[in-house]
Steps between C-alpha positions, in 0.01 A plus 500: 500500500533814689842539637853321500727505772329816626477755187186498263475192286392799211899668483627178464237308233476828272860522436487115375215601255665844401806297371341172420201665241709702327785225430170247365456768277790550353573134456163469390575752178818295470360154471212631258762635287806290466473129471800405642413699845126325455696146513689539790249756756179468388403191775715697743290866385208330550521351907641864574220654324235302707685538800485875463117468455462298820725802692320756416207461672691437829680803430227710448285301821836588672457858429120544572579348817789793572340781349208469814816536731631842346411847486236514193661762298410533094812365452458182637161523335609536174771218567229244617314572188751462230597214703188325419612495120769299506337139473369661189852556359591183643228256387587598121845400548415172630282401196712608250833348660280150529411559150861491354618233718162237394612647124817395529416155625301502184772592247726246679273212466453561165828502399545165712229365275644619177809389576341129585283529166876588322649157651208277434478613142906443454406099687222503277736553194713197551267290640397405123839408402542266819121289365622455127780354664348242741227405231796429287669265766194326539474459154857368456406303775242332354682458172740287681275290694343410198797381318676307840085314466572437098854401477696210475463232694695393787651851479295618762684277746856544323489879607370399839769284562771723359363774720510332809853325431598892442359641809309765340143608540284659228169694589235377319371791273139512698760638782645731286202602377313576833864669647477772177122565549579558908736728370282678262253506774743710748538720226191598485427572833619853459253548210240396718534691803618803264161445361279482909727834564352653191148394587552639885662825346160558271293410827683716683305880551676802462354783702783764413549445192892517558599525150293798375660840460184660561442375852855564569462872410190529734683365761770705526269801450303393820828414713646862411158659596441352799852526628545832412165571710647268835796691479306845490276353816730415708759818427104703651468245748896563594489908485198452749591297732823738503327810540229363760814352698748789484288822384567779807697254687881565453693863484632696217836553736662254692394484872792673730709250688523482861809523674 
């Protein structure tokens, strides 16, 4: 890219990077030091960082390409060269803004997976309670069965008969039975997958470590350095360009009017 809609493509793409680098950097220190911030811009941070590192080098192609079509002063020298600096302040940026936003996917999965492990181990809890109760029923159950096969006779068809001429219908206790051990079953469904989320969490590696103070510290230390040192470049790479630009070229007192 070399020009846009007839003025030099280099006017136009450095002002993008002079605001866009410093405003990565400062929510750069932001998201490294407060967690709420880190929550809500770190993803965001992190495409504006990269897309800062991809204009740079246009920007500074853009200006290599304009400085052979002006006067070669010092100035525009001295601009070109401090110029050539800025994907260094940039590229810093970039890997520490994609650093807090993949460390903050961390810390959210894990607190997904604790809060699955917390609700498993609550299903696993009653799940006991819900067994001792169908092995009971199927005990009972069986109790019964055993005394409608021992007692009297005749009575066996008395109480079909009377339950018939009723119009009522009595499970048989294997039904109840195998209804309270589905239930107990669906109960402890929970426990189980509580118990695969678990397993998945342990699996699961942790490059960040998003719960240690210590990396946390380092962090921030590293996002205040380097965006203390973008801002610096591009205030040199601004003052420059200014001076290259603008040195010799206006007058201390307004031109007279004509009349």
């Amino acid at each position: 890219m070399t020009t846009v809609n007839g003025l030099p493509a280099h006017i136009l793409l450095v002002h993008a990077i002079v605001v866009l680098l410093p405003l990565s950097a400062l929510v750069l220190v932001l998201t490294a030091c407060l967690p709420s911030v880190r929550r809500r811009l770190a993803g965001a941070n992190a495409i504006l960082s990269v897309l800062v590192v991809i204009l740079v080098p246009i920007t500074t192609n853009a200006g290599e390409w304009l400085e052979r079509r002006v006067a070669r002063t010092p100035l525009v020298r001295a601009h070109t060269e401090i110029g050539d600096t800025a994907i260094w302040a940039a590229i810093p940026v970039a890997v520490l803004a994609l650093a807090l936003w993949w460390r903050q996917r961390e810390a959210g999965a894990a607190a997904a997976d604790a809060g699955a492990a917390v609700a498993g181990g609550a299903a696993a809890a009653g799940a006991p309670g819900v067994g001792a109760a169908a092995a009971g029923a199927a005990g009972e159950g069986g109790a019964t069965s055993a005394r409608g096969d021992v007692g009297v006779p005749g009575s066996a068809g008395a109480d079909a008969d009377a339950a018939v001429s009723s119009g009522s219908v009595v499970a048989s206790p294997e039904a109840a039975a195998s209804g309270t051990a589905a239930a107990g079953a669906r109960q402890a469904a929970p426990a189980v997958r509580g118990g695969s989320a678990s397993a998945a969490a342990a699996n699961r590696r942790v490059f960040l470590a998003p719960a240690s103070k210590a990396v946390s510290v380092t962090l921030i230390v590293l996002s205040i350095l380097a965006a203390g040192a973008a801002v610096y470049d591009i205030v040199r790479i601004g003052d420059t360009g200014a001076q290259a630009s603008w040195q010799g070229q206006f007058q201390q007192n307004p031109a007279p009017r004509g009349r």
